[in-house]
MARZA-843386 format. One line per field, with one value per residue (C-alpha): z, y, x. Coordinates in Angstrom, 3 decimals, padded with zeros to 6 digits. Example, Ala and Ser with C-alpha at 12.3 -4.5 7.8 and 13.67 -1.06 7.14 Angstrom:
<rs>
pz	c(007.800;007.140)
py	c(-004.500;-001.060)
px	c(012.300;013.670)
</rs>
This chain:
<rs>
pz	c(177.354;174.074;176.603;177.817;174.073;172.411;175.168;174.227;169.963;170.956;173.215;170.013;167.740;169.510;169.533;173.334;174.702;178.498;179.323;182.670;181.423;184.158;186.217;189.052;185.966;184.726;186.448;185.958;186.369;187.945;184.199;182.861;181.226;181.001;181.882;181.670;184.189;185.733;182.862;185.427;183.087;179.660;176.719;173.935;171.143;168.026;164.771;164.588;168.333;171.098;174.168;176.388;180.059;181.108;183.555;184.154;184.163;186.510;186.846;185.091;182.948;181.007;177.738;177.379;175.574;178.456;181.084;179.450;176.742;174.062;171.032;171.024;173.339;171.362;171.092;170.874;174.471;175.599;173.316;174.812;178.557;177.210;176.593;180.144;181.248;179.330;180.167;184.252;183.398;181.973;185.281;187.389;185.610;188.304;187.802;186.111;183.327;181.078;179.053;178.064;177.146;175.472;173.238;171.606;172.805;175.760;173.250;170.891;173.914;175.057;171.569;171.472;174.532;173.156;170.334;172.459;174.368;171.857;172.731;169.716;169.102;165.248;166.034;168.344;166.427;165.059;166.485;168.489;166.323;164.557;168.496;168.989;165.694;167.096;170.164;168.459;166.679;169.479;171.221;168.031;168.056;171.476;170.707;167.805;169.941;167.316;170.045;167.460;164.893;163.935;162.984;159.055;158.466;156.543;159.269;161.472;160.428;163.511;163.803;163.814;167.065;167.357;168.106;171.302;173.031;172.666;175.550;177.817;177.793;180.060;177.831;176.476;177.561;175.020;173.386;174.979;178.963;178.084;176.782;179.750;181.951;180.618;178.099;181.164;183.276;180.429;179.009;182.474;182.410;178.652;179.953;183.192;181.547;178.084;180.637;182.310;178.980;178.014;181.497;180.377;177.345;178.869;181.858;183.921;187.086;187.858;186.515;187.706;190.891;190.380;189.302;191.661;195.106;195.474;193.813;195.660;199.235;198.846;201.375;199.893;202.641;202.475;203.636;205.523;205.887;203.056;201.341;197.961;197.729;201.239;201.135;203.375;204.312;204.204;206.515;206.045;208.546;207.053;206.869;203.203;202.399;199.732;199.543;197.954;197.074;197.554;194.775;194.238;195.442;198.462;198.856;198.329;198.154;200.905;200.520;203.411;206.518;209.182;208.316;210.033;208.424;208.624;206.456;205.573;205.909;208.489;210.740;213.656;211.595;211.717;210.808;213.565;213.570;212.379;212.523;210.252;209.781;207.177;206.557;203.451;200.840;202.577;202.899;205.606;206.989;208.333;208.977;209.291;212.421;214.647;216.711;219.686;218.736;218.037;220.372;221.971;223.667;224.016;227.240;228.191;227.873;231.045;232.521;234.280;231.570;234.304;235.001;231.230;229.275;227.150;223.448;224.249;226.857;224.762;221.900;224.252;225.784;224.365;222.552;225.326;222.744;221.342;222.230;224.712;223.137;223.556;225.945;225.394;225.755;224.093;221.971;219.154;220.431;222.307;218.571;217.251;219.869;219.237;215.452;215.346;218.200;216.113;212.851;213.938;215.713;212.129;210.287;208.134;207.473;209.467;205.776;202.893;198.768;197.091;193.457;190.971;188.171;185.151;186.012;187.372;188.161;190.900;194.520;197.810;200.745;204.213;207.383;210.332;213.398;216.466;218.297;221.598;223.572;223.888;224.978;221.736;221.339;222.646;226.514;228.328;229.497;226.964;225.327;221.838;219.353;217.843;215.088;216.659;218.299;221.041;219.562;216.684;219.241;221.127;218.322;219.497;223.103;225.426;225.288;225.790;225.854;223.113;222.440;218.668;219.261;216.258;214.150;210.632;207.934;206.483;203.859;204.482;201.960;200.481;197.428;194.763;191.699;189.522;191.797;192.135;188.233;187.476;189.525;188.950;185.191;185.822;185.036;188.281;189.981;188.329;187.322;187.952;185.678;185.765;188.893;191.174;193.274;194.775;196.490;195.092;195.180;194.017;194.454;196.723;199.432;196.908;194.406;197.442;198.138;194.644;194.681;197.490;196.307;193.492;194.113;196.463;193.721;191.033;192.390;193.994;196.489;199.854;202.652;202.314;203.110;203.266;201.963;201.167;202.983;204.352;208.118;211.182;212.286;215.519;213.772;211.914;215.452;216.792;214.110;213.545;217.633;217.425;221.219;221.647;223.971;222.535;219.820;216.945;216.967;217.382;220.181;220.811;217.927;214.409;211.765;207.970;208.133;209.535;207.596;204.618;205.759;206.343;207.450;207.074;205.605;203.566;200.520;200.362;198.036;197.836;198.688;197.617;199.556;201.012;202.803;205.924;209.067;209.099;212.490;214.862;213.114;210.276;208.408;206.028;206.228;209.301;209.745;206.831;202.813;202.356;204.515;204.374;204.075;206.653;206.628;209.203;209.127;210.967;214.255;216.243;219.376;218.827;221.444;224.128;223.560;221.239;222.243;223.824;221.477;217.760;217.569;213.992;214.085;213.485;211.302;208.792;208.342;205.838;205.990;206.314;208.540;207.001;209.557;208.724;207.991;204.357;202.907;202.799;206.363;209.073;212.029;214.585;211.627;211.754;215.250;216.105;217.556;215.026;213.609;210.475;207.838;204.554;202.115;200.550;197.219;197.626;195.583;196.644;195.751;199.780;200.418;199.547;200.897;203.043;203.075;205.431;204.673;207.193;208.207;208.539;212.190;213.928)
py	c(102.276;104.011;106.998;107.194;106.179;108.941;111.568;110.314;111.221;115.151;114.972;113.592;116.053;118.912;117.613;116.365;112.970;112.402;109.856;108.940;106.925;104.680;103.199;106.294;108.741;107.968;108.641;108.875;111.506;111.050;111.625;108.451;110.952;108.923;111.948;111.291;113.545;114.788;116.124;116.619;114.712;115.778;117.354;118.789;117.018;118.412;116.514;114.257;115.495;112.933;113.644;113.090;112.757;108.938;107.884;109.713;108.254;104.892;101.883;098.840;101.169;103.426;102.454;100.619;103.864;105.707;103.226;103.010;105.526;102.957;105.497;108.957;109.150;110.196;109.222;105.487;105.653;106.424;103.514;101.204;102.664;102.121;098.483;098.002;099.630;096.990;094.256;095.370;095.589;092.129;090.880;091.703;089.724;086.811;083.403;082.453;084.030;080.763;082.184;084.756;083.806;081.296;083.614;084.412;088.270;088.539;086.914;090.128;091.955;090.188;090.830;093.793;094.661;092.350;094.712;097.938;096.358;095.581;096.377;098.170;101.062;100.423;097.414;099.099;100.595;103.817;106.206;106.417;106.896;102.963;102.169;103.504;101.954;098.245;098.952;100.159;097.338;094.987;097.169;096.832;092.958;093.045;095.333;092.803;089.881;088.602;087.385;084.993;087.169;088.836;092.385;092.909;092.998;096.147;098.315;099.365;099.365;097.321;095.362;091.594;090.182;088.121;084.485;084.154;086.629;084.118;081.833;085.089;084.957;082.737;079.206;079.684;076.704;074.391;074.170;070.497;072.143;075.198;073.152;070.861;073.424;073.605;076.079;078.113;078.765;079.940;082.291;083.839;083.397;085.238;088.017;088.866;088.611;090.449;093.222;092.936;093.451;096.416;097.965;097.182;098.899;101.794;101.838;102.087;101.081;097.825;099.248;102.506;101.279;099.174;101.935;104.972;102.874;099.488;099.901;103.468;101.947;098.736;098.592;096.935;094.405;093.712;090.292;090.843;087.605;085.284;082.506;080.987;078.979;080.595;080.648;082.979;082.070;085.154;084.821;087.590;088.417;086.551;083.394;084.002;082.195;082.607;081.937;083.811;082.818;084.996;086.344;088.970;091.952;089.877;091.460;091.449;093.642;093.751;095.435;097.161;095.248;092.689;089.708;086.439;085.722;082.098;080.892;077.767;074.583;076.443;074.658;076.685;079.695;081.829;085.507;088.633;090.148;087.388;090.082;092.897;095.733;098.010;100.947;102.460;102.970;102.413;100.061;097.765;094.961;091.852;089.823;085.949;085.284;081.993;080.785;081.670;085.450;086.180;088.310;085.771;088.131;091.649;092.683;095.087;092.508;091.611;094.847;097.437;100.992;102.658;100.040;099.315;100.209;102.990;102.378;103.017;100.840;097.934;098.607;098.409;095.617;092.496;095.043;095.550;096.365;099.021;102.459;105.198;108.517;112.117;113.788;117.599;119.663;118.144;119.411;118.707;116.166;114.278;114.063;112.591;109.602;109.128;108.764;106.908;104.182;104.374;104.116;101.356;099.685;099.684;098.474;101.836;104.887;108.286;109.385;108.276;109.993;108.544;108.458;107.088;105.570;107.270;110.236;109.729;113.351;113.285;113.242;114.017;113.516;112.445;112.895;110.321;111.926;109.936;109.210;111.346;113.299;116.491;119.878;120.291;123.555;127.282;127.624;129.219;132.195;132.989;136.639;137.446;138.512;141.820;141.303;138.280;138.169;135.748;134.354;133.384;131.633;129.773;126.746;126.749;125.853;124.153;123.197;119.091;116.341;114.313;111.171;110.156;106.737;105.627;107.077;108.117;110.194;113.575;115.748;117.847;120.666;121.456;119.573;121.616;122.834;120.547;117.622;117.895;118.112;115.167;113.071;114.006;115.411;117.810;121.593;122.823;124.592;127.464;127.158;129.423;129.001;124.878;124.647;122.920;126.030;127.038;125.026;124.035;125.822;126.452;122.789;121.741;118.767;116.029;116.797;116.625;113.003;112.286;113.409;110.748;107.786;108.139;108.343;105.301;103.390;104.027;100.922;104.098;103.000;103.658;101.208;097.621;098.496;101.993;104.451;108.766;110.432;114.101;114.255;114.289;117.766;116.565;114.911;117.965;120.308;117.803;118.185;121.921;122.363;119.650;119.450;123.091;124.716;128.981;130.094;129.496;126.548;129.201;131.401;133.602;135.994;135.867;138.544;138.481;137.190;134.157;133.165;134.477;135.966;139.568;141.819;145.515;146.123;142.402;141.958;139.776;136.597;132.470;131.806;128.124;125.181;125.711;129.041;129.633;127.792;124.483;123.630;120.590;117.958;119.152;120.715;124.078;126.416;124.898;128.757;130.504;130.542;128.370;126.864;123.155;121.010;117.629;114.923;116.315;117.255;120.819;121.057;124.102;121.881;119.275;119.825;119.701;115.587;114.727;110.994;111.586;109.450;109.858;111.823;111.645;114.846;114.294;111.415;113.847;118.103;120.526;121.754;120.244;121.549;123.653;124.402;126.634;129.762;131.181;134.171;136.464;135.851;137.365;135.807;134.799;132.501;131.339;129.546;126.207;125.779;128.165;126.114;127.359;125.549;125.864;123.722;121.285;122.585;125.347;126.621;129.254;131.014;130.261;127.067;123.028;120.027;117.887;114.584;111.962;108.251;105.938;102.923;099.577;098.722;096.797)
px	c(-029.150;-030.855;-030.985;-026.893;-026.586;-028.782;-026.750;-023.225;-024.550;-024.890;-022.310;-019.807;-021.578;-020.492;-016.930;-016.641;-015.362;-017.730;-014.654;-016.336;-019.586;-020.514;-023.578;-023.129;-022.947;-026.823;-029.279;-033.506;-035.890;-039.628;-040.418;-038.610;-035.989;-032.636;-029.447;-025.584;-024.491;-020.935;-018.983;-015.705;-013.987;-015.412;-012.970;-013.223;-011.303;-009.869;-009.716;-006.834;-005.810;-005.328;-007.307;-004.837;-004.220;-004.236;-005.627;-008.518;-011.922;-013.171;-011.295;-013.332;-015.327;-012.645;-011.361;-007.982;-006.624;-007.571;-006.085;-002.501;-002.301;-002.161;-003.817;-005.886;-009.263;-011.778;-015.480;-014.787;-013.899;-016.954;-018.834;-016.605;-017.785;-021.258;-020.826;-019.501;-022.169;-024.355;-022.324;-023.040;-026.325;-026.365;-024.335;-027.200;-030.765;-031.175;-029.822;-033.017;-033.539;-032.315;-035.884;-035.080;-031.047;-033.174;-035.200;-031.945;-033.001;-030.676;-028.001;-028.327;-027.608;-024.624;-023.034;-023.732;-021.704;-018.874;-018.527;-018.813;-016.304;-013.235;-010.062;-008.986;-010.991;-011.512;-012.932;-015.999;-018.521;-017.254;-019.801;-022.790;-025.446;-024.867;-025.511;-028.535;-029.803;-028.831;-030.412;-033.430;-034.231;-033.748;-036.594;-038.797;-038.384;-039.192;-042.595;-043.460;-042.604;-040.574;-038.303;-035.813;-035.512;-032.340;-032.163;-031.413;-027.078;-027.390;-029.163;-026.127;-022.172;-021.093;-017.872;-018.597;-018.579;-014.813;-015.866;-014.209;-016.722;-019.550;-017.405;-017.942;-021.737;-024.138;-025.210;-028.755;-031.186;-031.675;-035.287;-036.129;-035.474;-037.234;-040.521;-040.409;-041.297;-045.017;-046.683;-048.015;-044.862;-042.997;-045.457;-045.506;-041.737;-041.253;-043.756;-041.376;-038.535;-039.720;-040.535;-037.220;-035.187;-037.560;-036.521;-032.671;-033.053;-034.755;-032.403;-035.912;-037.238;-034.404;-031.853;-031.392;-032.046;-029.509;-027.394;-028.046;-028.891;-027.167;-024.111;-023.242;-024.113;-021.924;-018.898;-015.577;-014.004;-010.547;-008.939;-005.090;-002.961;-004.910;-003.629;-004.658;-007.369;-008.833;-012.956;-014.745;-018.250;-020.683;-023.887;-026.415;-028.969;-031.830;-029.760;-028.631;-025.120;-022.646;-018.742;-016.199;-012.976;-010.010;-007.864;-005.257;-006.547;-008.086;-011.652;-014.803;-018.275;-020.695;-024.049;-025.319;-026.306;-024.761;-022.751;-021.117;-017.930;-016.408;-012.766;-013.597;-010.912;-009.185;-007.348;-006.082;-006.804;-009.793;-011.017;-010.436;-013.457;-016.100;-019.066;-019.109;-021.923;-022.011;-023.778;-022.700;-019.422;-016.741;-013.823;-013.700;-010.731;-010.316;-007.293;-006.844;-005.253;-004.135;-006.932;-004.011;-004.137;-007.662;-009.702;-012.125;-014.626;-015.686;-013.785;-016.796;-019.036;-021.225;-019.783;-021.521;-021.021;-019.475;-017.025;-015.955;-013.413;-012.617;-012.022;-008.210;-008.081;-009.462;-006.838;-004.088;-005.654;-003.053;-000.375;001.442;004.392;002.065;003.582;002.687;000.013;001.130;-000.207;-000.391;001.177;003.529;007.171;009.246;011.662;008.276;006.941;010.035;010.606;006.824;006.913;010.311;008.456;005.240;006.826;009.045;005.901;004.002;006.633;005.710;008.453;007.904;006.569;005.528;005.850;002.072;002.378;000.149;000.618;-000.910;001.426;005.315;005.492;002.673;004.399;002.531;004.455;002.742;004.156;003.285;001.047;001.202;-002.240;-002.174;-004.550;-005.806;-008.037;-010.126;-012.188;-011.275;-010.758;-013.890;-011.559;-009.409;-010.069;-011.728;-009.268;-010.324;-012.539;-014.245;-017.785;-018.681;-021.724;-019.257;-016.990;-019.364;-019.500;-016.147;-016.557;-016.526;-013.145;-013.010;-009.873;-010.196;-007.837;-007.238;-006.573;-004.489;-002.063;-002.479;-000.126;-000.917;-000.230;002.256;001.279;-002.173;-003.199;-001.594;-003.324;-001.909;-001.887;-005.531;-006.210;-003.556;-005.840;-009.355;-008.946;-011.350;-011.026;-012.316;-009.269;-008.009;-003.965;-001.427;001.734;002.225;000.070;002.972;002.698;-000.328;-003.364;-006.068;-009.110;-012.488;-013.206;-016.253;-016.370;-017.137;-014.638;-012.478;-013.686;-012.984;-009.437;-009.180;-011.078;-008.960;-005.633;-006.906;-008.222;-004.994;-002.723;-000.714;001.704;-000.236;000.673;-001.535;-005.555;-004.358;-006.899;-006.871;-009.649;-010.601;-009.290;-011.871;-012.052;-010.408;-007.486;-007.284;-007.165;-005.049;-002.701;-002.130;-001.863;000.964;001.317;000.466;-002.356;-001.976;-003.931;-001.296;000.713;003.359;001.774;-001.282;-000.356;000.367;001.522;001.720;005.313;003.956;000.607;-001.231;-004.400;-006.442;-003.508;-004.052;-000.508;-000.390;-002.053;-004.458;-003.336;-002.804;000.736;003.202;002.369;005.656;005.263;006.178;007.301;006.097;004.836;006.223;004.571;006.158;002.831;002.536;000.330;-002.203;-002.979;-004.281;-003.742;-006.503;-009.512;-009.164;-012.419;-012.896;-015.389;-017.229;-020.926;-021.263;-023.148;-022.974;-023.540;-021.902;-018.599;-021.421;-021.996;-018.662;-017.188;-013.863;-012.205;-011.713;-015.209;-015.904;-018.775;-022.292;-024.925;-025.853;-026.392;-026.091;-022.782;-019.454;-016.663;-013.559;-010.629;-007.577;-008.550;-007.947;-005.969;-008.958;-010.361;-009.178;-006.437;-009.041;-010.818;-007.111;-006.781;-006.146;-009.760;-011.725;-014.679;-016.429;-018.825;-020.261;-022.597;-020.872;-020.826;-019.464;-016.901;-014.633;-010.606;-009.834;-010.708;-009.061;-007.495;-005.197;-006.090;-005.165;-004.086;-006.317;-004.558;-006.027;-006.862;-003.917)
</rs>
């Protein structure tokens, strides 16, 4: 903590508000150096100037001011994001440590994050610096092993701590239990936990592990169909149990690994699946179902592989009401019987307007793409267009028929300029008059992510367990070809009246989100303007062994796939099966977003 502290002091001193201080944001080098890093979100803030733009920063670690806009953000948002930092930190010493609450150490600590943590700013200590000095002579008592004695009043101008914190804190032991235990035990006690505080303090060793491993590889699951007071029953691998009780959101946090689930008290109810593995951040769901309409069995199970069946095969398997996939090719009035039957079979509309919140003006509209099946990749015999190489096309090929299984929504425009700043805060895409124009750009695949986990995590109106993510590269194909089988959605050819992109007699330039025809799913600019990033890893082999359904690319690489085509490259970088790749990070003037909102499975 003295370390995110000491950064926030020359952060304020040159006049700049981080606004995004949280356990993901610090980090610790092999030297024991403490960094706050990511300064997306950091501003500089004038005297007497509010630094505005709600909203921006994490849910459960931004300020109240930041949240709703209640007063200016300035450097006493970021001390309260320290103190929930502490408080985390606090959250995660073992059930045991009753020594060291009992030392009346740990209790400094939890005060001190009470008063970080006020929801007025001029009650929070008014800048860093008074922080650092509470903090430091905590760490000296600790050194002297003067574990009960209070720091001196006059040392640090901090607020005093409101009396109804102290209910929000863990109850120390009481002197009589802590001397039962034996002189022995608890000096071995006070020495592991003395050493635990000094890592807190530090942010060494348990905590940053805490903080840059666990944390980042937990999976959120999300409960469909609960009623109050429902328990689930969480088994762990090695037999570990604990229960959680379900709330409003109804979820709950999983780290990685493989899990029994069990509701508890349920009657003719039970949970559909009651296995879940998880391998890293992501968002999972389960529904409580009647005993009657649960899946009992794998159908493949006991089943020769040659004989089982396919992953479409066992979703239709008891939906008989669910509706028939396109089969390409495919035209317009296919797609619109398809997304009326789909749309009508989800209970969802054929689109869907996601706003958020913190800013009434944001609007981006989704369109609903039926699942259906297709030929992915370029066709072993069709020509080169001019320009193109074969070497270059061969991470194209072969050509394969892929299914996408379920339906999802997509943007029907690229993220626009503003959009992408109203969301993230961040000064990373350049703005052309009020940026409600032009795509974003200059943004790399994790700020892309970022634009997504956010807008999933603002209470925005996406559909129940609903969540904003970068498309599959096949969803994406699948998508611009929009039942076709030519090059462009609208034929083998295109010309600069059609797309913006290397024309000899166009100039070369980004063009509105709205330019153009918009192809049969009802989607701008699929074919040039800007490359659009998807979750993909890149492998230059991979059509060779992709699933046939819903292939989701690669485990891991070094570059991530970009489809589309952008304003400087030329048509044949344009198609509907071009593939092309860069690092992750990169940053360039052709290249952005489209996200896709995942449904829950049905």
């Amino acid at each position: 903590m003295l370390g995110t502290c000491r950064a926030l002091q020359q952060l304020h001193v040159k006049k700049f508000v981080h606004r995004d201080v949280k356990p993901g944001n610090i980090m610790r080098l092999t030297d024991g150096t403490i960094k706050l890093i990511d300064y997306g979100l950091a501003i500089a803030v004038e005297a007497g100037k509010s630094a505005a733009r709600m909203g921006a920063g994490t849910v459960g670690y931004m300020s109240p001011e930041q949240a709703h806009g209640t007063s200016p953000i300035d450097h006493r948002s970021d001390i309260y994001s320290a103190g929930r930092v502490l408080k985390y930190l606090l959250s995660k010493l073992p059930a045991d440590a009753q020594a060291a609450l009992a030392s009346g150490l740990a209790d400094k600590l939890y005060e001190l994050a009470d008063r970080l943590t006020q929801k007025k700013p001029e009650d929070r200590p008014q800048n860093a610096y008074s922080v650092i000095v509470q903090l430091e002579q905590i760490q000296q008592s600790l050194r002297a092993g003067s574990l009960t004695q209070s720091p001196p009043d006059s040392a640090a101008s901090v607020a005093e701590v409101p009396k109804s914190s102290a209910a929000a804190k863990p109850k120390a032991a009481s002197s009589t239990a802590v001397e039962a235990g034996g002189s022995a035990p608890m000096s071995r006690r006070m020495i592991g936990w003395t050493a635990m505080i000094a890592i807190l303090l530090g942010l060494l060793g348990f905590g940053a592990y805490q903080i840059i491993f666990k944390t980042d590889r937990q999976a959120t699951v999300v409960v469909e169909n609960h009623e109050p007071g429902d328990v689930i029953k969480i088994t762990s691998e090695d037999g570990k149990v604990r229960s959680v009780e379900l709330g409003d959101p109804a979820n709950f946090v999983v780290d990685p690994g493989t899990y029994e689930l069990n509701l508890r008290d349920a009657n003719d109810r039970e949970l559909d699946p009651t296995g879940i593995t998880v391998t890293g951040p992501d968002q999972l769901t389960v529904r409580i179902v009647n005993r009657s309409s649960a899946v009992r069995r794998d159908p493949n199970e006991g089943i020769e592989p040659a004989e089982q069946l396919s992953k479409l095969e066992m979703l239709e398997l008891g939906n008989a009401d669910r509706p028939k996939l396109l089969s390409a090719p495919f035209g317009s009035e296919d797609i619109a019987s398809a997304r009326e039957a789909w749309s009508e079979y989800l209970g969802l509309p054929q689109s869907i307007t996601v706003g958020v919140p913190q800013n009434p003006e944001f609007k981006l509209e989704f369109i609903l793409i039926p699942p259906g099946t297709f030929e992915m990749g370029m066709p072993k015999d069709l020509a080169l267009i001019p320009g193109n190489k074969e070497e270059w096309a061969a991470t194209s090929k072969p050509a394969h028929t892929v299914t996408i299984t379920r339906p999802f929504y997509l943007s029907r425009h690229e993220v626009t300029q503003a959009q992408f700043r109203d969301v993230t805060g961040t000064e990373l895409t350049p703005v052309t008059d009020d940026g409600t124009e032009l795509p974003a750009t200059q943004i790399g695949w994790q700020a892309c992510v970022d634009f997504c986990d956010r807008v999933t995590g603002s209470e925005s109106n996406l559909p129940d367990g609903a969540k904003l993510r970068l498309p599959t590269e096949a969803e994406w194909e699948y998508a611009c070809r929009a039942g076709t089988l030519s090059r462009f959605w609208n034929g083998d050819s295109i010309g600069p009246e059609e797309a913006s992109l290397r024309f000899d007699d166009r100039e070369m330039k980004l063009e509105p989100v709205d330019a153009f025809e918009a192809n049969p799913f009802g989607l701008y600019n699929v074919h040039g303007n800007i490359a659009e990033w998807c979750s993909d890893w890149f492998d230059p082999e991979f059509y060779t062994s992709s699933p046939a359904d819903d292939p989701t690319g690669p485990d891991s690489g070094s570059r991530k796939v970009i489809r589309g085509g952008g304003y400087s490259n030329p048509p044949f970088s344009a198609t509907s099966y071009w593939r092309m790749s860069y690092e992750p990070e990169t940053r360039s003037s052709s290249i952005g977003l489209r996200p896709v909102i995942e449904l829950p499975t049905r």
